[in-house]
C-alpha distance (Angstrom), angle and dihedral (degrees) to the residues before:
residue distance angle dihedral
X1 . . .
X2 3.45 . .
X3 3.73 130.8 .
X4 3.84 115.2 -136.4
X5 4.07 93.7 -178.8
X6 3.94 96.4 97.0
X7 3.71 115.9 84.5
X8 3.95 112.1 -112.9
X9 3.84 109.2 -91.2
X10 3.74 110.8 -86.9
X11 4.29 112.0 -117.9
X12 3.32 113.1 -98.1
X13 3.63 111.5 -125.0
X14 4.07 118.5 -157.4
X15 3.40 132.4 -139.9
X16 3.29 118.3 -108.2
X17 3.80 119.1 -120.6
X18 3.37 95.4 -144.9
X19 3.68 91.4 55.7
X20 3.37 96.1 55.1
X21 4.52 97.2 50.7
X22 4.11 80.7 50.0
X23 3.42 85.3 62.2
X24 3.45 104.7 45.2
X25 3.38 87.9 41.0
X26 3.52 94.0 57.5
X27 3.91 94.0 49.9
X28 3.55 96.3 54.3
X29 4.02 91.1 48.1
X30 3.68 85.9 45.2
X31 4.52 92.7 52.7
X32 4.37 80.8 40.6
X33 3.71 91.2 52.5
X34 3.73 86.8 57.7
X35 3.58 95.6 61.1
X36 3.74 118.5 107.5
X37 4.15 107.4 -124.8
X38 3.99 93.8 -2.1
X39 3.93 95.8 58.8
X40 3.54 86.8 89.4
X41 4.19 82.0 71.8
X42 3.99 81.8 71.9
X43 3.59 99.1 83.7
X44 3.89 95.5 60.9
X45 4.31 89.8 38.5
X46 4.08 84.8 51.1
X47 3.42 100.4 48.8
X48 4.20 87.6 69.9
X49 3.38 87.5 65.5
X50 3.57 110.0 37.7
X51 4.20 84.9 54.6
X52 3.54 101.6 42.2
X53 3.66 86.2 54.3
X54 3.60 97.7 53.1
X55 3.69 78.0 55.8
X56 3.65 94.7 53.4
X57 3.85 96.9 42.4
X58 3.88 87.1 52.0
X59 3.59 95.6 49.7
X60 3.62 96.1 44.4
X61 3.76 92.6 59.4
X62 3.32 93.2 53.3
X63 4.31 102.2 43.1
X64 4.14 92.4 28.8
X65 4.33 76.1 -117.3
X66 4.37 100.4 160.1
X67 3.49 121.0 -98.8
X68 3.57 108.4 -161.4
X69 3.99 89.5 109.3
X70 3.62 98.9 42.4
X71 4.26 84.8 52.2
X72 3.55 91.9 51.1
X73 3.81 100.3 41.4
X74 4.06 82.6 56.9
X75 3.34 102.8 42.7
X76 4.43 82.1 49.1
X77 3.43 94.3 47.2
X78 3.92 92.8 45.4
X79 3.80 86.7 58.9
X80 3.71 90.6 46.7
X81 3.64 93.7 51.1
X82 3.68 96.0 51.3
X83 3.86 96.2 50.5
X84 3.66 88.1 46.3
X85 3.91 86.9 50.0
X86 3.83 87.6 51.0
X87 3.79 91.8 53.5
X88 3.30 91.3 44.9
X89 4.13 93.0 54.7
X90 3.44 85.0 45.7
X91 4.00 103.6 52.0
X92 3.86 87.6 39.9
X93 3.75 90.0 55.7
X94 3.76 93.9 46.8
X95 3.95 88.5 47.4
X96 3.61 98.2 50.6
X97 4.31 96.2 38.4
X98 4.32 81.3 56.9
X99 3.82 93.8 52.9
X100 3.60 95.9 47.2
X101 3.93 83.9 44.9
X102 3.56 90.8 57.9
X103 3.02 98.0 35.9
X104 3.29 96.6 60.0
X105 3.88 94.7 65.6
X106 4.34 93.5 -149.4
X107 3.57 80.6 125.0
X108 3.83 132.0 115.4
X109 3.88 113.7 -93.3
X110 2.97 118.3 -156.6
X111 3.79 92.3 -161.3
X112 3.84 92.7 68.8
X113 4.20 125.6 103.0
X114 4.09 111.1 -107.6
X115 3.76 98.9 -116.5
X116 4.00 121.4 -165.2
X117 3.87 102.1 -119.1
X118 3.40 118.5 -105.1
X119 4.12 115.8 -114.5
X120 3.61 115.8 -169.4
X121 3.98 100.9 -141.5
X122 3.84 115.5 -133.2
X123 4.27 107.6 -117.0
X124 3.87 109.3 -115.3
X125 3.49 106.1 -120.2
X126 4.19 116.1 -135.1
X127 3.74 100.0 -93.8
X128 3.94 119.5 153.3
X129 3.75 96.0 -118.5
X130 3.62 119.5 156.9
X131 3.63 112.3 -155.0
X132 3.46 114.1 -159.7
X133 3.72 132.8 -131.3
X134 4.00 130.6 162.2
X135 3.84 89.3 -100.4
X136 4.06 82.3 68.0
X137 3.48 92.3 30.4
X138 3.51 83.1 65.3
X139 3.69 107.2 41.8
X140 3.40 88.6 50.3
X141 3.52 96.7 61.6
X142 3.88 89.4 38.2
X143 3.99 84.6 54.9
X144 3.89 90.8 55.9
X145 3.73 100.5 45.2
């Protein structure tokens, strides 16, 4: 006798493998991106992700596979790709602004002679003005007397 009261056993759907490196992937490009003056190593960890999901998402539409991995591995690795951009913008910026600094040699070297600076002393013009001293403190009152 068989007992047609239970509902038919629901298809198992698998994970895909792919699904879950793009996510792992993405995690680890994601903790990378993070990192001061290595985030910039993001971009090349993120792109895993981002392709292997395109994989996934492609697949899935054709085999019905689930794509909840695949969407978060892209949306991760997006993230991670962008911060790695921004350190990437930043480090290039910093790079370039030094080698137009140096460059520009208005630096101190300390190769060069200490000079004395040169002062370009104003010309007295001729002006009767007595400048007095004792010595014509003296003579003056020695004049009077």
């Amino acid at each position: 006798m068989q007992n047609n009261n239970y509902p038919p056993p629901a298809p198992t759907q698998q994970t895909s493998v792919l699904g879950i490196i793009s996510l792992v992937f993405a995690i680890i490009a994601l903790v990378v991106s993070f990192i001061p003056c290595f985030g910039y190593f993001a971009i090349f960890i993120a792109l895993v992700p981002i392709i292997a999901s395109i994989v996934v998402l492609v697949q899935a539409k054709k085999t019905g596979e689930p794509k909840g991995l695949a969407i978060a591995g892209l949306a991760i690795g997006g993230v991670a790709l962008l911060i790695g951009l921004f350190w990437g913008i930043l480090l290039g910026g910093f790079t370039s602004q030094l080698q137009k600094d140096l460059n520009n040699h208005d630096y101190y070297d300390t190769t060069d002679s200490i000079e004395e600076p040169y002062y370009q002393e104003e010309e007295a013009e001729d002006t009767d003005v007595e400048i007095f001293t004792e010595d014509t403190d003296t003579t003056a009152q020695d004049t009077n007397q």
